[in-house]
Structures are given as C-alpha cells and as structure tokens.
N, C-alpha and C positions, 0 to 999 in steps of 0.2 A: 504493500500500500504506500510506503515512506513516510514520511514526514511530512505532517500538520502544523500549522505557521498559525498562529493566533495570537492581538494584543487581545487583552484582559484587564478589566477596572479592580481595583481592588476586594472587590465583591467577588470576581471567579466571573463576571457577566463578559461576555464575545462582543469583542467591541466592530473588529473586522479580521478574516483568515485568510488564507492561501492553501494550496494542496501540493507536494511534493510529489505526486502521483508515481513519478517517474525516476524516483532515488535518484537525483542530482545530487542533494547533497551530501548524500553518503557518498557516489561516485566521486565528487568536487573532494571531501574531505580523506577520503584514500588514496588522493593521488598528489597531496600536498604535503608538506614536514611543516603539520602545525604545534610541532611539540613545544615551539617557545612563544605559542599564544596564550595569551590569558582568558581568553574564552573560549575558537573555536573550537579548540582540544575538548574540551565540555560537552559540544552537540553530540548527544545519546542520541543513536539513530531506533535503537530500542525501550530508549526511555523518555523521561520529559526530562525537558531542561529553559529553566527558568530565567530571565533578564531584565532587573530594574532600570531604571531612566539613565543612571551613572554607570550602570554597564552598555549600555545601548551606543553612543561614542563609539567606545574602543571595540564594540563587535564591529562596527562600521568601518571603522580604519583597518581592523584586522581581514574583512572582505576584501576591502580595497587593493590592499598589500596581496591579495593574492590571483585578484584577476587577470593579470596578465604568464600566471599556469593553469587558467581556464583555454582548451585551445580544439573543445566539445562543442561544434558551432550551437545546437540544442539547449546544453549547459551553460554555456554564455549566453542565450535569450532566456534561458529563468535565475540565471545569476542578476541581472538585469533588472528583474520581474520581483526577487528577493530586496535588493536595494531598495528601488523603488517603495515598496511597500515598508518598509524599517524606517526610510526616513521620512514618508509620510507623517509619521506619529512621535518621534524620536525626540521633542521638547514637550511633550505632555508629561505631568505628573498622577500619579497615582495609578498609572498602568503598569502593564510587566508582558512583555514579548517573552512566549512559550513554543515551544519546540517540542510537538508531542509526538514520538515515537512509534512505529509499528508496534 
C-alpha cells in the first residue's frame, strides 16, 4: 500500500493527506545514505512517524539535500508532489505531519 502522508491538528483530526500508493518513498529512502539525517532516517515505512512545526524545517532541507539522487523520472514527480504538500502547511502551529506506514 506504502505510505500515508497526513497533517493532523492536535486533536488527531485530518486536516489534508496524500497516498504513497507507489513506495516512493521507501524506494527514495533505500537508495540514499540518510544515516547523518536527523529525521529522514526516522521515516518507518512500516510504522508511523510523527513531525512537529520545528521538525518540519529541517525534514524540508533534508528532502532538498537529497533531490538531486532522485534520478526515478516517476519519483521525482511525487518527490515534487511531497514538497509541495509539507510546505503548504509548514508555518502553522499546533499541527504535526505523520507518516503512516503499511
């Protein structure tokens, strides 16, 4: 199935999602040496994995940092489609970007 993309108000209420239908980013994140990241290393592709407003930043820079070993023409149009959608909301408080696992 992959990976479900959802911000979340502090309540646990779906503010807006995304579907990873297509394990991008499990593909994206096996084919990169994210071991001296401070968060993508985190994304459970089998679990959830949670991100407040001050973590949100540094996942962004840490995508950024690694787009150019995206070279999946597919994975680079939802690399894209992921961005997009992170920094739509990325200055709200009191949400949290979740990353829910097969």
């Amino acid at each position: 199935m992959g990976i479900y993309i959802a911000w979340q108000n502090e309540s646990g209420d779906e503010l807006a999602s995304m579907v990873d239908s297509k394990n991008h980013i499990a593909h994206i994140l096996g084919s990169i040496n994210f071991k001296s990241t401070s968060c993508l290393r985190f994304i459970d592709p089998y679990g959830n994995t949670v991100f407040n407003r001050h973590q949100i930043p540094l996942l962004i820079e840490e995508l950024e940092k690694v787009r150019p070993e995206i070279s999946d023409p597919a994975q680079m149009t939802f690399f894209r489609e992921l961005l997009h959608f992170i920094k739509k909301r990325e200055d709200l408080i009191h949400i949290y970007l979740k990353f829910i696992g097969d």
